[in-house]
C-alpha positions in Angstrom: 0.0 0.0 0.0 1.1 3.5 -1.0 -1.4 6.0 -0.6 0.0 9.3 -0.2 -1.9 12.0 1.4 -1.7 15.3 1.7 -3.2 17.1 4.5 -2.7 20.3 6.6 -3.8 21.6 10.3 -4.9 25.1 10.8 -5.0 25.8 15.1 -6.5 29.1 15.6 -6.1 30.3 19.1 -7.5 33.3 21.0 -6.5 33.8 24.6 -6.8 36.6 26.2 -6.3 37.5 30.1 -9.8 35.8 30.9 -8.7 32.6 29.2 -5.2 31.8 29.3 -5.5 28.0 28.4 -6.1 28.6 25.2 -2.0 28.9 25.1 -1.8 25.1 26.8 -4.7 24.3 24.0 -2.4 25.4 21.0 0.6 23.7 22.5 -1.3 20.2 23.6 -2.9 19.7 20.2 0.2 19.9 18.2 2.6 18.4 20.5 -0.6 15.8 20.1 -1.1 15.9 16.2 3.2 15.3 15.7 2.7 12.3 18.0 3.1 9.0 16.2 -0.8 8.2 18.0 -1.5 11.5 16.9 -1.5 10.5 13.3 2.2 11.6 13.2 1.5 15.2 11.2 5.0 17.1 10.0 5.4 20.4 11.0 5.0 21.9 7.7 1.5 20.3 7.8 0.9 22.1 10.9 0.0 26.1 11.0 -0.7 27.6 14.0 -2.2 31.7 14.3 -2.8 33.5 17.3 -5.2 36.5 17.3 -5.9 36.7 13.2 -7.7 38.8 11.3 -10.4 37.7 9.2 -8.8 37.4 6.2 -5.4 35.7 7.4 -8.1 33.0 8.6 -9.8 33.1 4.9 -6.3 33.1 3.3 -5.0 30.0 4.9 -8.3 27.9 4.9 -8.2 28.3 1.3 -5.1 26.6 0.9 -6.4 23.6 2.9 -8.9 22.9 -0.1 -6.2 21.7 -2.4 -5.3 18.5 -0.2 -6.8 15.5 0.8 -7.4 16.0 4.2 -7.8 19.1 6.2 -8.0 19.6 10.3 -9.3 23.1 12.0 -9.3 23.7 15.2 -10.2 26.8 17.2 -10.0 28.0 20.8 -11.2 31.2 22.2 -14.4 33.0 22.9 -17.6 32.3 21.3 -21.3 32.9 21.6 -24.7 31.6 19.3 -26.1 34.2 17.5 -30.0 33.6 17.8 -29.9 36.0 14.8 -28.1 34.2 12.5 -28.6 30.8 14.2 -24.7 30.0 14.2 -21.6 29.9 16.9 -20.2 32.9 16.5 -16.5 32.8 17.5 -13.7 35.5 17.7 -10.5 35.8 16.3 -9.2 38.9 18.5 -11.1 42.2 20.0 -13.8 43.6 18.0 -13.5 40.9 15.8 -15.9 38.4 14.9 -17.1 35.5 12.3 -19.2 33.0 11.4 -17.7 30.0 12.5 -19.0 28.4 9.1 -16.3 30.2 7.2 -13.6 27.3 9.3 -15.8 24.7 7.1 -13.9 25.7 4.6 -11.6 23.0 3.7 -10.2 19.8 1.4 -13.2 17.1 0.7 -13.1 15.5 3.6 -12.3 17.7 6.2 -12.7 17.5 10.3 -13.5 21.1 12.5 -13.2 21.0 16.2 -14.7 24.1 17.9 -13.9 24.3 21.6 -15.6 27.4 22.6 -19.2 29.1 24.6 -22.3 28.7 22.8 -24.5 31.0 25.1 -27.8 32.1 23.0 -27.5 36.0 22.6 -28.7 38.5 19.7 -25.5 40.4 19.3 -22.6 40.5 22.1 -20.5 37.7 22.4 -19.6 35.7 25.9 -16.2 34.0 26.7 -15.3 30.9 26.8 -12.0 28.8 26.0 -10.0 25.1 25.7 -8.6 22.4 27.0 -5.5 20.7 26.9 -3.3 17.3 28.6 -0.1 16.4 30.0 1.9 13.4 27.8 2.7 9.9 28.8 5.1 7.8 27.7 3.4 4.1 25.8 4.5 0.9 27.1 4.6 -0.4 23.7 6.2 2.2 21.2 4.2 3.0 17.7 6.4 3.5 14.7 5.7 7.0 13.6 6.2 5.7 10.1 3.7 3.3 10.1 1.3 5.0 12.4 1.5 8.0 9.4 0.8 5.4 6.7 -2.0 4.0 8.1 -3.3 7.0 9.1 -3.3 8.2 5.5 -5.0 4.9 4.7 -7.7 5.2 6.7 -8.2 9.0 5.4 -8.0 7.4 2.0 -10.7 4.8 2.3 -13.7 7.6 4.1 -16.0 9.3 2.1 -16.1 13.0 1.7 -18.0 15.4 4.0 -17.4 17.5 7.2 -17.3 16.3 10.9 -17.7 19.1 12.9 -17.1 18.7 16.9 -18.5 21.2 19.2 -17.2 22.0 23.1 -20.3 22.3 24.0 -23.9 22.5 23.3 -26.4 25.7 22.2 -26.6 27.9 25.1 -23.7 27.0 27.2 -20.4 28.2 28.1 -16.9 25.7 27.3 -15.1 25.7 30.6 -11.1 25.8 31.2 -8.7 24.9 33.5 -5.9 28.4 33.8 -3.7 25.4 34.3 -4.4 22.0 31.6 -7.0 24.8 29.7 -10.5 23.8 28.3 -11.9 20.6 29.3 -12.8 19.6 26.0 -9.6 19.6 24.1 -8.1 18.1 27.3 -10.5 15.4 27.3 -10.0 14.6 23.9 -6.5 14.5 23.9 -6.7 12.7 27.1 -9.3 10.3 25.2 -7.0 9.4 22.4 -3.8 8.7 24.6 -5.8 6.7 27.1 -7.0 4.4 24.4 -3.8 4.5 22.7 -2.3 3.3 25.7 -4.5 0.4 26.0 -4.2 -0.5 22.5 -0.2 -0.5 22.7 -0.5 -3.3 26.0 -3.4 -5.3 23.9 -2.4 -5.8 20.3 0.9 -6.9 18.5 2.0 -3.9 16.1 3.6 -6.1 14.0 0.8 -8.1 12.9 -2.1 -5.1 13.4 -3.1 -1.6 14.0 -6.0 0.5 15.0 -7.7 3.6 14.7 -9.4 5.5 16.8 -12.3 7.5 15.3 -12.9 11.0 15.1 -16.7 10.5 16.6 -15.6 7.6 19.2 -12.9 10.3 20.7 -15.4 13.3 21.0 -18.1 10.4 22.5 -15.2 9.2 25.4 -14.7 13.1 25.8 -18.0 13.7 25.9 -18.8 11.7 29.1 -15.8 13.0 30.9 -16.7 17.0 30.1 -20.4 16.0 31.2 -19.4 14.3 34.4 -16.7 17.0 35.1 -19.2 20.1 34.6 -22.7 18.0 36.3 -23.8 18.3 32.8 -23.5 21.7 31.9 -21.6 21.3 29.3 -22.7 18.6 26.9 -20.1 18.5 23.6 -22.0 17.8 20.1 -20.9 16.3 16.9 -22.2 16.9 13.7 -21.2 13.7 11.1 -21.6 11.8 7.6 -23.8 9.2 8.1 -21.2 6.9 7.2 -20.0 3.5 8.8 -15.9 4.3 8.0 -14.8 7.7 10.2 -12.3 9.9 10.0 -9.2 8.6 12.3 -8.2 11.0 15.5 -5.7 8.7 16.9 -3.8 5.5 15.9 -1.3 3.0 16.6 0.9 1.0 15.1 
């Protein structure tokens, strides 16, 4: 098997003195995207931007419709607009879009949006991210196969968007100033406590597995909702297909 695939990361982050943990965000999902688990991403696949305008945002989510396989993630303040029926996020002070416009992206294409979704006709509310401490696997994956496989399983979905949300309509994303919001940190968390499992269960030199993009947000799910007494319920919005994008792997 040779499939290559190209892909590319876009991590938009907006802290601000209110949420600081966006800045553990950033640096948790990339140290976890480079990971071998991770899906073993390059760093020329990865672009991170802090505070952007609109049209830096536009500019580089362009670019991500020429591959194969596109990742956006955001962190920061948000709100639902009841006008416009959307999250609403923001890039930097008095500074605002549509948090459609981050759909924008390669064929298949994954958005994770880890900010408040308080109902409101015009002012937006805070919110922020989350973010995990790294352990090292009992069993090592080889970064090289891991990527391979990775772009395997990419290779074999269907097109179409999954879209994963920190939290429902009409509530806030939470954050820890310390490990930041507790859905990025949950999903990371997710992803390396399955991986770990995995790499104590299975022989890599005879198999490997995937975690899914919608089986991560689901374990993170019930860890946010547990953590918060269910005020903050995460959503995902999917294909309804049987094969899923991959969030984590091993191998």
């Amino acid at each position: 098997m040779n499939n290559m695939i190209s892909r590319g990361a876009l991590i938009i982050g907006s802290p601000d003195e209110d949420i600081p943990g966006v800045n553990e965000d950033i640096k948790n999902l990339k140290s976890y995207l480079k990971s071998s688990i991770g899906g073993a991403w390059n760093d020329n696949e990865i672009k991170t931007l802090i505070c952007p305008d609109r049209e830096t945002v536009e500019s580089h989510t362009s670019h991500l419709t020429y591959l194969d396989y596109s990742l956006v993630y955001f962190a920061g303040h948000g709100y639902y607009s009841n006008q416009k029926n959307q999250t609403i996020i923001q890039l930097k002070e008095n500074e605002n879009i549509d948090s459609n416009l981050l759909k924008t992206g390669a064929l298949k294409h994954t958005l994770i949006l880890d900010c408040c979704r308080v109902r409101t006709d015009d002012q937006p509310l805070k919110e922020a991210f989350e973010s995990l401490s790294s352990k090292m696997e009992k069993q090592l994956p080889n970064r090289q196969e891991c990527r391979k496989y990775f772009d395997k399983d990419i290779y074999e979905c269907a097109k179409g968007i999954v879209v994963m949300h920190g939290c429902s309509i009409d509530e806030t994303c939470d954050e820890d100033e310390t490990f930041g919001g507790h859905y990025t940190r949950f999903l990371i968390d997710s992803a390396k406590k399955w991986a770990d499992d995995k790499l104590c269960e299975v022989d890599l030199e005879e198999q490997y597995f995937t975690l899914s993009t919608y089986s991560c947000h689901n374990l993170a799910k019930t860890q946010v909702k547990q953590m918060t007494k269910d005020r903050q319920n995460p959503t995902i919005e999917a294909p309804r297909t049987k094969k899923r994008f991959p969030f984590a792997i091993v191998a």
